[in-house]
VOFIDO-581722 format. One record per residue (C-alpha): residue in three letters; x, y, z. Coordinates in steps of 0.05 Angstrom, whole numbers, plus 32768, in hexadecimal, padded with zeros to 4 digits. Layout:
BEGIN
ALAXYZ;...
! end
This chain:
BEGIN
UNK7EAB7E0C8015;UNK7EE87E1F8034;UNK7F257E088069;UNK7F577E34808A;UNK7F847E1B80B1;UNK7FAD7E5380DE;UNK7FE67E478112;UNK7FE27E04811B;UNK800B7DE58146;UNK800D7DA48166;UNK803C7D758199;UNK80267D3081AC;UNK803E7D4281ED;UNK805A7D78821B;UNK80987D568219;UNK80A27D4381CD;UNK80B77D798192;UNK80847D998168;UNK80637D6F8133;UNK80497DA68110;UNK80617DF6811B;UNK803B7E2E8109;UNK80127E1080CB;UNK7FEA7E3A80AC;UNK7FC97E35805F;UNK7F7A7E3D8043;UNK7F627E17800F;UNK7F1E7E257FE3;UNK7EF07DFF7FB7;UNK7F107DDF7F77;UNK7F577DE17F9A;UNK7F877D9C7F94;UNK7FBC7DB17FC4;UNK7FF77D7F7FC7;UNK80157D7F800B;UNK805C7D6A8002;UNK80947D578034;UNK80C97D1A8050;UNK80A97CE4807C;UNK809D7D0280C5;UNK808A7D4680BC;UNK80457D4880CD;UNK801E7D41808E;UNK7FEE7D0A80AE;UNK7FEF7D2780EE;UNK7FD87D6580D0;UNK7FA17D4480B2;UNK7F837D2180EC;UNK7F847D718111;UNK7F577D7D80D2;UNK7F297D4380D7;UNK7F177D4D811D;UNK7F467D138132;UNK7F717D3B815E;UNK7F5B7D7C8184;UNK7F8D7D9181B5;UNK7FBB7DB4817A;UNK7FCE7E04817E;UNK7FA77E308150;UNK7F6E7E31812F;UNK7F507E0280F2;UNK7F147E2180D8;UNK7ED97DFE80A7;UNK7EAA7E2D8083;UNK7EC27E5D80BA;UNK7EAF7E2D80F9;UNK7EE07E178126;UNK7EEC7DC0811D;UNK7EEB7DBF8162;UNK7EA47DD28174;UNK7E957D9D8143;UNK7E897D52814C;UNK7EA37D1E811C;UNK7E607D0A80FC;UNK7E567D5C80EA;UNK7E9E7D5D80D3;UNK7E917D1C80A1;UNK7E567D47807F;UNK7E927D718069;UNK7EDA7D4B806D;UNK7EE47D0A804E;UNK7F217CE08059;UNK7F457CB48027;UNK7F757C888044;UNK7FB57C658025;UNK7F927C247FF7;UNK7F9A7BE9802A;UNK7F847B9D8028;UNK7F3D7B988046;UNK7F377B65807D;UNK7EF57B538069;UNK7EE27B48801F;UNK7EB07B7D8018;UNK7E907B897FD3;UNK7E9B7BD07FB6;UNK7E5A7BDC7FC6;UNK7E5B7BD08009;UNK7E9A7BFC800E;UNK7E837C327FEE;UNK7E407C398017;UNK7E677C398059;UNK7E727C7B8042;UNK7E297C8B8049;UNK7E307C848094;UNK7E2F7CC580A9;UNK7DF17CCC8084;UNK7DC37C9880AF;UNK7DAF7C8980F8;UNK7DD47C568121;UNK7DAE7C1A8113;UNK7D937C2A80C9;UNK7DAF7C0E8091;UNK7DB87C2F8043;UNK7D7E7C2E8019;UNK7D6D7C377FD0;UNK7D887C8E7FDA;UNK7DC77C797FEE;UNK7DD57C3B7FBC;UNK7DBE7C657F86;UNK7DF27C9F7F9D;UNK7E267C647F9C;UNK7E1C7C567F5A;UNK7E277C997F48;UNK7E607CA07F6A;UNK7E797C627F47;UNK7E697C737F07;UNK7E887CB97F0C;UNK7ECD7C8C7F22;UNK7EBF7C647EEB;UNK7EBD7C217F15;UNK7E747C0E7F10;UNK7E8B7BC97EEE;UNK7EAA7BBA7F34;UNK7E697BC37F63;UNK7E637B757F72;UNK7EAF7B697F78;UNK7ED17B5C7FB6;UNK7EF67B947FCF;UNK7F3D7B607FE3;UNK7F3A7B4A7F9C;UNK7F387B8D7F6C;UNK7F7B7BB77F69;UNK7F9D7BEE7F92;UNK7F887C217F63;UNK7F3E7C047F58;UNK7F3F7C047FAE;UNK7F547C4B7FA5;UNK7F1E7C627F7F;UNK7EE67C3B7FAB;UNK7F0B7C5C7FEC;UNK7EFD7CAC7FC2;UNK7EB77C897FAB;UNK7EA57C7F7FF8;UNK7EBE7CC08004;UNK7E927CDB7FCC;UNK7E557CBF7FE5;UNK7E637CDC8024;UNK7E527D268003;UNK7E8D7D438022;UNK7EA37D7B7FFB;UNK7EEA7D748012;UNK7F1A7D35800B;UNK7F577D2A8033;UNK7F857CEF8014;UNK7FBF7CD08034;UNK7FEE7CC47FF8;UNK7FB77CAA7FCF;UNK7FE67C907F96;UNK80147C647FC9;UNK80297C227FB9;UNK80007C287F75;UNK801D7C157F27;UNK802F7C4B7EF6;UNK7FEF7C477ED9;UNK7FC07C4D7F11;UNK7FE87C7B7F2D;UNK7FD47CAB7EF2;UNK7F8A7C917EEB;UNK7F837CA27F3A;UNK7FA47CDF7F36;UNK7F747CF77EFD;UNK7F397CDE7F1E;UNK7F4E7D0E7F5D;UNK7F677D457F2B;UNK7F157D3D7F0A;UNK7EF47D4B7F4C;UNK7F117D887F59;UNK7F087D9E7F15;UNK7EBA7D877F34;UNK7EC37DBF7F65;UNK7EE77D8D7FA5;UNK7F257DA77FD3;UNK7F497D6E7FCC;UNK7F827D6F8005;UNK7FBB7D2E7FF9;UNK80017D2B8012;UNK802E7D067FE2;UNK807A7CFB7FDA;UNK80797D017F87;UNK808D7D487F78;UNK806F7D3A7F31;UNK802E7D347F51;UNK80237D727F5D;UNK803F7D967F1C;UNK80147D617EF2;UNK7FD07D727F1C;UNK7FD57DA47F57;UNK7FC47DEA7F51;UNK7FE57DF37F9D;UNK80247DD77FBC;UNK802E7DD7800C;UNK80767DC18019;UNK80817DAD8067;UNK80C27DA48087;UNK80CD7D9B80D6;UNK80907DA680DD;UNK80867DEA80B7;UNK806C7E048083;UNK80AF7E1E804D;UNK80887E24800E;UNK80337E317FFA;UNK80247E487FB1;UNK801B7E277F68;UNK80437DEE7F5F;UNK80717E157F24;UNK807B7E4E7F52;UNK80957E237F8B;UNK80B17DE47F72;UNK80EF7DEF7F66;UNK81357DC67F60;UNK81537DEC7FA1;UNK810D7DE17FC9;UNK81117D9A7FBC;UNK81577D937FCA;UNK81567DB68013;UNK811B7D7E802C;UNK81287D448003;UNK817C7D4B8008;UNK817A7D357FB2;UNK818C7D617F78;UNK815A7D607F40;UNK81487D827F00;UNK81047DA47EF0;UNK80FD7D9E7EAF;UNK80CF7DBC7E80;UNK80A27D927E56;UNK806C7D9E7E1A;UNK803B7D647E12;UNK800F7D7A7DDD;UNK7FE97DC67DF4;UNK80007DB37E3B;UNK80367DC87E59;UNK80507DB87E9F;UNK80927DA07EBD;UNK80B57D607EDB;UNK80DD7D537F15;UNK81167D277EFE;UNK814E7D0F7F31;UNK81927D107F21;UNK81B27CCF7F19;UNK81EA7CCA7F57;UNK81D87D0D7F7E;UNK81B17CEF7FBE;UNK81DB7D187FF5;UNK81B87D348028;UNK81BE7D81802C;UNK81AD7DB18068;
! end
């Protein structure tokens, strides 16, 4: 399984600047890339170019070497799932029911999931570690539990890769870190997992790759500790900080900290 993404480019008009210039990056199976940058600078719009959502971009955006745009939506479901930001449901769905709408894709217009596909639910649950929650109402468990039934229906949709849209936002401390390990598992499991996110940390903690966008470009692609650093940071986000080196135990990683007063904007 693989994505490569070369040259895009894409304008929501003829008359309106570039949203995205010249983006090009590949990513493989078992890769967590962070994609990194201010509000505004295409992150989202650069993920509905991959998912098929918008087509008339510059470039080329290649899945296991086919071009998305000989492909139709239900063909690019069997291979791209897409995890939204955790929202209130209108309707009080159980779990259940939310997680088999990711079995769509799987069934004819007018069938309905059988035993195959509540039985893949449950696994999908139980590999999430919210089986307990199958018969609660989706408006009445928490942002992270909605989280982890929004990458459940994804599961269940047998996509091999997962795009999420800052999949930690508006979450608590603590389920940001038990969603954040949850997505760090699967690709350990073999996934590309593909989320934007504005938490620096986020990626040292559980990215192998880092993709920092600014204007619309592409200014830094590597590992997180190669790229990442204080003067990176600085230039987009207009903040001094310090990376600092930590040892937790055998692990070892580093920390983005801000420094207390410095929030001028550079460049």
């Amino acid at each position: 399984m693989s994505l490569e993404i070369s040259h895009l480019s894409f304008a929501y008009s003829r008359r309106t600047r570039l949203v995205l210039d010249d983006v090009s990056f590949s990513v493989k199976k078992g890769d967590l890339l962070a994609v990194l940058g201010p509000n505004g600078v295409g992150k989202s719009t650069m993920f509905r170019c991959i998912l098929g959502f918008l087509r008339n971009y510059k470039g080329s955006i290649r899945l296991n070497g086919q071009g998305i745009r000989t492909l139709d939506h239900k063909e690019i479901a069997k291979h791209i799932a897409y995890i939204p930001q955790s929202t209130y449901p209108v309707f009080n769905y159980t779990v259940l029911d939310v997680i088999l709408m990711g079995t769509t894709n799987q069934l004819n217009l007018l069938s309905v999931p059988g035993q195959k596909q509540i039985d893949e639910a449950y696994a999908a649950m139980d590999n999430l570690g919210i089986t307990h929650l199958r018969n609660a109402g989706y408006g009445e468990i928490s942002g992270g539990e909605r989280q982890l039934a929004l990458i459940a229906r994804a599961l269940v949709q047998k996509a091999r890769i997962l795009i999420m849209d800052e999949p930690t936002a508006n979450l608590d401390y603590g389920n940001q870190f038990r969603v954040m390990c949850r997505i760090s598992g699967l690709a350990q499991e073999g996934y590309i997992i593909i989320l934007s996110t504005h938490n620096p940390d986020h990626a040292f903690l559980y990215a192998n790759r880092t993709l920092m966008i600014y204007g619309g470009k592409v200014i830094a692609d590597g590992t997180p500790e190669d790229v990442l650093d204080a003067k990176l940071i600085r230039d987009v986000y207009g903040m001094d900080v310090h990376i600092e080196e930590c040892q937790c135990g055998s692990r070892h990683h580093r920390l983005c900290i801000p420094i207390i007063g410095a929030t001028e904007k550079y460049g």
